[in-house]
C-alpha positions as CSV (number, residue, x, y, z in Angstrom):
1,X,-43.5,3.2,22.7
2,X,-45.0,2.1,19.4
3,X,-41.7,4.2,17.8
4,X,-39.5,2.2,19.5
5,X,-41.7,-0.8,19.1
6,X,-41.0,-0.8,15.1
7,X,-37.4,0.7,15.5
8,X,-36.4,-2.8,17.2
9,X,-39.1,-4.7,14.8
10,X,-37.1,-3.6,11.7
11,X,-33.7,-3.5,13.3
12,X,-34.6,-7.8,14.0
13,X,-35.3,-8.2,10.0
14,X,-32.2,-6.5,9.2
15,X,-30.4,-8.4,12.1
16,X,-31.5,-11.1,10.6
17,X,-30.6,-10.6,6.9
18,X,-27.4,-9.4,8.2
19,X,-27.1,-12.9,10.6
20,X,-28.0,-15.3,7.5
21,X,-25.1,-13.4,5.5
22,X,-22.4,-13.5,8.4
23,X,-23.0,-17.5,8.9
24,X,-23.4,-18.3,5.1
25,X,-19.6,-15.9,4.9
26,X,-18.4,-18.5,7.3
27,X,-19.9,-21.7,6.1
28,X,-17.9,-20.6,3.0
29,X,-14.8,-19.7,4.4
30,X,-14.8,-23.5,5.6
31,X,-15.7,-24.8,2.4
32,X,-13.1,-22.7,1.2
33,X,-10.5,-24.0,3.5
34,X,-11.8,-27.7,2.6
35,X,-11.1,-27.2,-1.1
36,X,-7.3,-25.9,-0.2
37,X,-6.5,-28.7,1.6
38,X,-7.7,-31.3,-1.0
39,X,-5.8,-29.0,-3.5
40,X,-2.5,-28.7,-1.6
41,X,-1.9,-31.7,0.6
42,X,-0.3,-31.4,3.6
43,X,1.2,-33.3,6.5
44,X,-1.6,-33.5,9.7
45,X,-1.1,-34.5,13.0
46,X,-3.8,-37.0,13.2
47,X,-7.4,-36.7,14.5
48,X,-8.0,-33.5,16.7
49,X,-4.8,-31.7,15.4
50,X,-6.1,-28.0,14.0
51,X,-4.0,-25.9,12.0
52,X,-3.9,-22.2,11.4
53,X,-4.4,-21.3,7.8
54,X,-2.1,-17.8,8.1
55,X,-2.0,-17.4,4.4
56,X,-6.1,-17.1,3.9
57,X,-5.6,-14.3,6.8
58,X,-3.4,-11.8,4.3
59,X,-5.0,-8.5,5.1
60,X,-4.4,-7.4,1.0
61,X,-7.0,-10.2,-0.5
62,X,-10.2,-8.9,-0.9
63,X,-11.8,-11.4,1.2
64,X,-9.7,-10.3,4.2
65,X,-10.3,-6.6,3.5
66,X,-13.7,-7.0,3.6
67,X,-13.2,-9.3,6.5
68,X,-11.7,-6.4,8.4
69,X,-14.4,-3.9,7.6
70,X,-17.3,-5.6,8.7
71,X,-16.0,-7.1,11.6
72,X,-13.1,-5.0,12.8
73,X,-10.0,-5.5,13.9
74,X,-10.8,-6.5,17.6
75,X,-13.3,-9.1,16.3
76,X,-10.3,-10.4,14.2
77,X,-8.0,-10.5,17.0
78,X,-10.0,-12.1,19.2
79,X,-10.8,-14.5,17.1
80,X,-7.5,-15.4,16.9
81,X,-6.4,-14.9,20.9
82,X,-9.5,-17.2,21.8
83,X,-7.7,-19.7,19.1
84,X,-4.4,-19.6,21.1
85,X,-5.6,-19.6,24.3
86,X,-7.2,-23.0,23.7
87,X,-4.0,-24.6,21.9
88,X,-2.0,-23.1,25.1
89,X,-3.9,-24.9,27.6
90,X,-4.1,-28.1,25.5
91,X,0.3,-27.8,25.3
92,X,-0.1,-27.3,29.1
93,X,-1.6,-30.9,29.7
94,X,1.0,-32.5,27.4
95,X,-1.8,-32.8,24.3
96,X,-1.5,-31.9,20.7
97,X,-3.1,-28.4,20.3
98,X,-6.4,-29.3,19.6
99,X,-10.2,-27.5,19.0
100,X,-12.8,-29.5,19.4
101,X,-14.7,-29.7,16.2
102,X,-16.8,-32.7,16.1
103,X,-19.8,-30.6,15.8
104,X,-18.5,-28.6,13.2
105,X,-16.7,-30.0,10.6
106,X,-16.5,-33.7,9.5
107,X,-12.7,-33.6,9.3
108,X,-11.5,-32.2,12.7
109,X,-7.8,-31.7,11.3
110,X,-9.0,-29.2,8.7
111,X,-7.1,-26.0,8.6
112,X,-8.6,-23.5,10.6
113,X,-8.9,-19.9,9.0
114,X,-9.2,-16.9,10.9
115,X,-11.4,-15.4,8.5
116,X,-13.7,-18.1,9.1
117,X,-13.1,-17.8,12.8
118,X,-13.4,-13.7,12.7
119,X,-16.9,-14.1,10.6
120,X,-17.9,-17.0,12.9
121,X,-17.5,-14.8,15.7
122,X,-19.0,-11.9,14.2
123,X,-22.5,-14.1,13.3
124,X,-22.5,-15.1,16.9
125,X,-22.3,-11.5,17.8
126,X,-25.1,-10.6,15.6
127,X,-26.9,-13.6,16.9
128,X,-27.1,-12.3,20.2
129,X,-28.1,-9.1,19.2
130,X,-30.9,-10.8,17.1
131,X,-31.7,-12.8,20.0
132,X,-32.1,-9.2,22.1
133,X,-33.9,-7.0,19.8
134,X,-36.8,-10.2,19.0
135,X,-37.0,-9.8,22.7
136,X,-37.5,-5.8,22.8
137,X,-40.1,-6.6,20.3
138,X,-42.1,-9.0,22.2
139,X,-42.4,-6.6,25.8
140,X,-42.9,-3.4,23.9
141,X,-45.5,-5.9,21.9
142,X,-47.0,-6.6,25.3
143,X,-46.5,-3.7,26.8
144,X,-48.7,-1.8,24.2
145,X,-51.7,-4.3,24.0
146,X,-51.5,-5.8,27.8
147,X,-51.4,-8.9,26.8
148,X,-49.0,-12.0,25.7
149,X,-47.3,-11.3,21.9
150,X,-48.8,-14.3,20.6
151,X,-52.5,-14.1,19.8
152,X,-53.0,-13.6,15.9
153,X,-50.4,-14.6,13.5
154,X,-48.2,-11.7,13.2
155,X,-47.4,-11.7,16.9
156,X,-46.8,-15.5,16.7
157,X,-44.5,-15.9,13.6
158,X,-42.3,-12.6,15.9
159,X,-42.3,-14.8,18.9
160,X,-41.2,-18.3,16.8
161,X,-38.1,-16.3,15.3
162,X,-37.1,-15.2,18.6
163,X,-37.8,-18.7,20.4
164,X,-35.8,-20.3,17.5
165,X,-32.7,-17.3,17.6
166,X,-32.5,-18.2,21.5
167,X,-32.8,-22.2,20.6
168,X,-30.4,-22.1,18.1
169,X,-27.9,-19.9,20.4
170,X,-28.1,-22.9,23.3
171,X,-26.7,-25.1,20.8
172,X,-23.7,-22.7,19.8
173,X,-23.0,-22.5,23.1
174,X,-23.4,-26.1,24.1
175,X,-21.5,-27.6,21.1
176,X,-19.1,-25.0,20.1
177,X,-20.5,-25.4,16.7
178,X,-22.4,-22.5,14.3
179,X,-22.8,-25.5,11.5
180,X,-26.7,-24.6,11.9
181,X,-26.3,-21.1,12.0
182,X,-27.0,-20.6,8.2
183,X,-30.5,-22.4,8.8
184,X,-31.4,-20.9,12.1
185,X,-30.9,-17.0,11.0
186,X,-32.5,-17.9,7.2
187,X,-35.6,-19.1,8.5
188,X,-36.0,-16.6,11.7
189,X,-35.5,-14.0,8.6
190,X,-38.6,-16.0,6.6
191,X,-40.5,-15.8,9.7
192,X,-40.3,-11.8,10.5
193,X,-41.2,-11.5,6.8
194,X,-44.3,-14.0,7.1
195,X,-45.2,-11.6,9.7
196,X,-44.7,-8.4,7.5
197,X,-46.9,-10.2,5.2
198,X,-49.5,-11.3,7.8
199,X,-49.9,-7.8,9.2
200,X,-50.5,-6.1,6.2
201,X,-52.7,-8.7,4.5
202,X,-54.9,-9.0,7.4
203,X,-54.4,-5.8,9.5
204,X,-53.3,-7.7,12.2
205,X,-50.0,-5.4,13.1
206,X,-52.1,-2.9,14.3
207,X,-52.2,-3.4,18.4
208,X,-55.5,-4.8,19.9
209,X,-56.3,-3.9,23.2
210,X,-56.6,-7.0,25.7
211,X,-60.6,-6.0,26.2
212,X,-60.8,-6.3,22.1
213,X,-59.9,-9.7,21.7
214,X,-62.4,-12.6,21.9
215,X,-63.4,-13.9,25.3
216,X,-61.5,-17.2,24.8
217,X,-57.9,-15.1,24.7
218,X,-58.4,-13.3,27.6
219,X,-57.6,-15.8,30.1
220,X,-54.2,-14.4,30.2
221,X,-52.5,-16.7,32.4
222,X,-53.5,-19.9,30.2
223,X,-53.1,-18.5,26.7
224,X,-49.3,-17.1,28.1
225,X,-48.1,-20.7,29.1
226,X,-50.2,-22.7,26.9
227,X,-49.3,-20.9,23.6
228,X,-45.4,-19.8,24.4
229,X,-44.8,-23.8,25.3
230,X,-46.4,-24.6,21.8
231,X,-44.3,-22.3,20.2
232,X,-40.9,-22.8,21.9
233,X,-41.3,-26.5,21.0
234,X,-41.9,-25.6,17.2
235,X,-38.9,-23.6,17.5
236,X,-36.7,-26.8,18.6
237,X,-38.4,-28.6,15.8
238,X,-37.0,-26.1,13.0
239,X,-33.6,-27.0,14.7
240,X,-34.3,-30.8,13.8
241,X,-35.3,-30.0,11.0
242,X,-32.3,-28.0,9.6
243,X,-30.1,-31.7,11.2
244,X,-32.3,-33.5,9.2
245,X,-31.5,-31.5,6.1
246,X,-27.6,-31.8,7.0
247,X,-28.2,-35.4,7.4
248,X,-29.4,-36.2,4.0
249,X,-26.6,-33.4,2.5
250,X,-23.7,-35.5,4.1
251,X,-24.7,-38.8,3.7
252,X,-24.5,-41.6,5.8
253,X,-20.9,-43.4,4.0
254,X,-18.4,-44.1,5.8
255,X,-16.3,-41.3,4.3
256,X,-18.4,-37.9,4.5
257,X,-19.4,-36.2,1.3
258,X,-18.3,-32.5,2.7
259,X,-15.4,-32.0,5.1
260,X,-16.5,-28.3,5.9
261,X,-19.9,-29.7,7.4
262,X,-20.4,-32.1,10.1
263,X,-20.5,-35.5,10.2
264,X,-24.0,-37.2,9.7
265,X,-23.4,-38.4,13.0
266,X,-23.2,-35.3,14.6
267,X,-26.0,-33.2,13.3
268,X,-28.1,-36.8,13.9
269,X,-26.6,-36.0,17.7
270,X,-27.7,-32.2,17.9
271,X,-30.9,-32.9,16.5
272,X,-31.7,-36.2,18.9
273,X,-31.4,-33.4,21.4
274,X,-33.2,-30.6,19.6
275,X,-36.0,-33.5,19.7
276,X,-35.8,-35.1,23.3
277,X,-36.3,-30.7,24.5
278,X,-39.1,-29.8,22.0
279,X,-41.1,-33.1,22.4
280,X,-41.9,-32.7,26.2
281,X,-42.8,-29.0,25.9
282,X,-44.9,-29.7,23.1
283,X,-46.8,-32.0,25.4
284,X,-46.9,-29.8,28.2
285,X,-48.3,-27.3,25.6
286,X,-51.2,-29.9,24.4
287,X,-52.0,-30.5,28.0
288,X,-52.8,-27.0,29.2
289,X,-54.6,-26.5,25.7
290,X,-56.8,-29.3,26.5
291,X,-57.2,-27.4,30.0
292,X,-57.9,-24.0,28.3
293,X,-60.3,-25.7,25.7
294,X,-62.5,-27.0,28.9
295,X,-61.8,-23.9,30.2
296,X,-63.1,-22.2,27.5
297,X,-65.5,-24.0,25.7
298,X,-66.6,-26.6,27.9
299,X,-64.7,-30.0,26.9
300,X,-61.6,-31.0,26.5
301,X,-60.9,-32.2,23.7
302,X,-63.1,-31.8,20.5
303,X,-60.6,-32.9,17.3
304,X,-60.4,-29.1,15.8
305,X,-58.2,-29.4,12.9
306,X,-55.1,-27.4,15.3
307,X,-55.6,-30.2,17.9
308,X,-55.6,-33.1,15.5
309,X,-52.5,-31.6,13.8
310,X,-51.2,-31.0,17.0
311,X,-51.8,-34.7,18.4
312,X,-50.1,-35.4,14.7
313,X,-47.3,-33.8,14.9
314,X,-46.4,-35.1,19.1
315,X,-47.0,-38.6,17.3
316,X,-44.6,-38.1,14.3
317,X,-41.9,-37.0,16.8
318,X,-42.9,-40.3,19.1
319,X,-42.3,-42.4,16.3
320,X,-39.1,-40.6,16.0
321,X,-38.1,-40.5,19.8
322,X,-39.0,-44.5,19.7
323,X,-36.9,-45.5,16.7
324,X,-34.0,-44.0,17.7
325,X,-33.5,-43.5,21.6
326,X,-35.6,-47.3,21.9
327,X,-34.7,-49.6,19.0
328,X,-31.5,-47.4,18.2
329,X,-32.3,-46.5,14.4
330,X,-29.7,-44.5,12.5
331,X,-29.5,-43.0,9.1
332,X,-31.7,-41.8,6.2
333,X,-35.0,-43.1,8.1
334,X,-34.1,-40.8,11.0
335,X,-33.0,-37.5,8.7
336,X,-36.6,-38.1,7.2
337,X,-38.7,-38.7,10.3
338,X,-37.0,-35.0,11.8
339,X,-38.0,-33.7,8.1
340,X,-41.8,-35.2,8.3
341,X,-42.0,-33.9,11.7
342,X,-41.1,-30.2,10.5
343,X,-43.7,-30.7,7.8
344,X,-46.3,-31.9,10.6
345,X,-45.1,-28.9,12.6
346,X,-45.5,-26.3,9.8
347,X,-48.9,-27.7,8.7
348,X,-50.2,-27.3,12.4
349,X,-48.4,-23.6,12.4
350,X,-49.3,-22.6,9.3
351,X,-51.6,-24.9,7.6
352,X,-55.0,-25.3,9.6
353,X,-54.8,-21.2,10.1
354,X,-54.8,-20.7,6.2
355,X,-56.9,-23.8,4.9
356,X,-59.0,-25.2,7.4
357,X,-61.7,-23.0,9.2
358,X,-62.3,-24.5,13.3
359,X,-61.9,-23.2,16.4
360,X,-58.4,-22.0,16.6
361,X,-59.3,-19.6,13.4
362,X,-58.8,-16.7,16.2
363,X,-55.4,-16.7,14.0
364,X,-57.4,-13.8,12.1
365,X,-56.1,-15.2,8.6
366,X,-59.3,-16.1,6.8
């Protein structure tokens, strides 16, 4: 078990590596197809009209060469059948062929390449696998010590990448956009090698029976809910976080800066949502750890440095939820409140473990 348990560990960090590469090939291939068109005008067909850049797809360039060898011909293919399939149904309802593309690029007619749509697929491919092998990790991980994958650091940082893979992969397939993709798979890679780190520093990848760990862990039931629902919000927070950084990138003129990335107004969209998911499971988490803490120490609430951060971050992200979905605030103030909230979130994750000794210093990093 423990073989298998590190064959599917380090077959996630090069997942990942190999994820971050695939996304950052397509990002590029739009930006790519972004600088052609602004190079060599051409005649559109209006808003929602997509066209087929053919001539990026010539098998002799390099690009496409290496295009075909990573992702193979079927990927390629059905790439481009998926493509056609879509335009057929849109000339069967009497509409312009059309791709929906709000969510991924600020110009909707932009030529589409089927590199970009071959390596696009190919990321989302290695996405899922990601997404599968984080998740191997985690029941071997609890498998081996009997309890839930998340009670030092190590385990936690594992579990964050694979809550934020599967996060990130409900928004590909909600909004048929992988415009995040470069920032989900990069930081899910910082996170497995965070835990690399962790686990050698401080011995912590080395499996600890469920008897070994202190009393206040071994509630099983508590720490499983409480901690997973503190973590899964975190992970929706990293997705606000990289809209927030989209935000700021596009800008918030009436004419976007980048026509390969989407608008302002749609990463502001995806991360309203990432927001409105992660902000009432980070409450549900606070709750149950004020259970647990009575549970387990006597009292409620007793402002450890991990709840006061905690309560800070919920607040920065109430500030947030009020501006906008109350008073309707748009713009730079919003990009920078989904920024400050990441920083709150990261301090709370990272933060109190490293720098401020209390009560939740059962993270083993001292």
């Amino acid at each position: 078990m423990g073989i298998m348990y590190l064959a599917f560990f380090n077959a996630s960090v090069g997942l990942s590596v190999l994820t971050t590469l695939a996304y950052f090939l397509f990002t590029y291939q739009q930006y790519r197809a972004a600088n052609a068109t602004r190079e060599q005008p051409h005649r559109r067909g209006g808003r929602g009209s997509t066209q087929l850049a053919f001539a990026s797809a010539n098998p002799t360039s390099p690009i496409a060469s290496f295009l075909h060898t990573l992702s193979g011909y079927i990927v390629h293919q059905s790439a481009v059948a998926n493509l056609e399939v879509r335009r057929g149904a849109d000339r069967a309802h009497g509409a312009v062929a059309a791709v929906d593309r709000d969510f991924e690029v600020a110009d909707p007619a932009l030529p589409v390449s089927l590199e970009a749509l071959a390596i696009g697929r190919l990321g989302s491919i290695l996405m899922w696998l990601l997404a599968f092998s984080l998740t191997m990790v985690m029941i071997m991980r609890t498998v081996i010590t009997h309890h839930a994958p998340w009670t030092n650091m190590y385990e936690a940082s594992i579990a964050l990448a694979g809550f934020l893979v599967m996060a990130y992969l409900w928004f590909e397939l909600r909004f048929h956009s992988r415009s995040l993709g470069v920032g989900a798979a990069g930081i899910s890679f910082l996170l497995l090698i965070s835990a690399i780190w962790v686990g050698n520093a401080f011995n912590q990848a080395e499996p600890v029976a469920f008897k070994a760990i202190m009393p206040a862990l071994q509630d099983n039931p508590i720490l499983t809910i409480h901690v997973s629902m503190m973590i899964v919000s975190y992970a929706f927070f990293i997705v606000g976080f990289v809209c927030g950084v989209l935000m700021l990138m596009q800008g918030f003129n009436a004419k976007p800066r980048y026509a390969w990335l989407p608008t302002a107004e749609a990463v502001d969209e995806l991360g309203y949502r990432a927001v409105t998911i992660g902000f009432p499971v980070l409450a549900i988490g606070i709750i149950l750890g004020a259970w647990w803490a009575n549970y387990a120490w006597g009292h409620y609430w007793s402002w450890d440095p991990k709840e006061t951060s905690a309560l800070i971050t919920w607040l920065v992200y109430a500030i947030y939820l009020h501006a906008r979905g109350l008073r309707g605030l748009r713009g730079k103030a919003m990009a920078w409140l989904l920024i400050a909230g990441f920083a709150a979130t990261l301090f709370t994750y990272f933060g109190v473990s490293f720098i401020i000794p209390g009560l939740h210093s059962y993270a083993g990093v001292k």
